[in-house]
N, C-alpha and C positions, 0 to 999 in steps of 0.2 A: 481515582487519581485525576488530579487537573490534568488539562491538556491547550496548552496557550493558554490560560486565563478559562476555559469553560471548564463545566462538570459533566457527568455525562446526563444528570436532567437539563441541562441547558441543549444538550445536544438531541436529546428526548425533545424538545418541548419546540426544537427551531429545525423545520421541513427544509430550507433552502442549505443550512449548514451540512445536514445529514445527506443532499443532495450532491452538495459540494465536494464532501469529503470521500461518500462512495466515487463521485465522478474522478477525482484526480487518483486514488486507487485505480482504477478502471485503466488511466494512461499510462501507471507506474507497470503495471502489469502489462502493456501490450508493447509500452518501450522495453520490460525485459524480454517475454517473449520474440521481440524481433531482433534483438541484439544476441538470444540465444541459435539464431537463423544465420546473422550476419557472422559474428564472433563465437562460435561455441566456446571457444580456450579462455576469452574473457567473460562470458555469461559464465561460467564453470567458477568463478572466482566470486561471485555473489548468491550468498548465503540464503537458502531457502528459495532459490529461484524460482523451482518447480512447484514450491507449495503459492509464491507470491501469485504464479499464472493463473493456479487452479483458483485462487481466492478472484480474482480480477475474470475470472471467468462465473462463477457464482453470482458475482454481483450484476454482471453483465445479462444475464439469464434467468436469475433467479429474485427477481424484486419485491415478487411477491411473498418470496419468505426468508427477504434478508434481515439476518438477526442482528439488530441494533448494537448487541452489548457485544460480542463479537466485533462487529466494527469499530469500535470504542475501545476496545482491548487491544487490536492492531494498533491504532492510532495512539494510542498510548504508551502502548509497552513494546513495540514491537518495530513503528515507522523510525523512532529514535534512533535505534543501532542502525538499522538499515539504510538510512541517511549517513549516518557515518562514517558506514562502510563504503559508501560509493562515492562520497566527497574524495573519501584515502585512493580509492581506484582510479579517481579522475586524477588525482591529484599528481598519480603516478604515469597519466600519460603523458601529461603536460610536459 
């Protein structure tokens, strides 16, 4: 499945993208975890929170056997909702 215009051999094949995309993973995850610290009543309102940590935690620890297509799978099927859902939460603080 595309994901902005790449495939996931494009994403295979380019070291700085797969860098990139783990890296902002990496922040998505440490921004939830700390909003789960700050707000537990609003972390409790985004979906998969605890699995989003452990994943940002994996990547964080585990480079040497982080699984590409797994990553590619999140980023595909998985950032979409969860973007969406927290644009709606923002949207609701405002």
């Amino acid at each position: 499945m595309p994901c902005n215009g790449k495939t996931f051999d494009d994403y295979l094949a380019d070291a700085m993208l797969r860098s990139a995309v783990e890296r902002q993973f990496e922040i998505i995850g440490e921004a939830l975890n700390n909003l789960s610290k700050v707000d537990p009543e609003l972390a409790a309102l985004v979906p998969d929170l605890a699995r989003i940590v452990a994943f940002r935690n994996i990547l964080i620890h585990g480079y040497a056997s982080v699984d590409d297509a797994l990553v590619w799978q999140v980023l595909a099927e998985k950032r979409p909702r969860l973007e969406e859902h927290l644009r709606q939460l923002l949207a609701g603080l405002s």
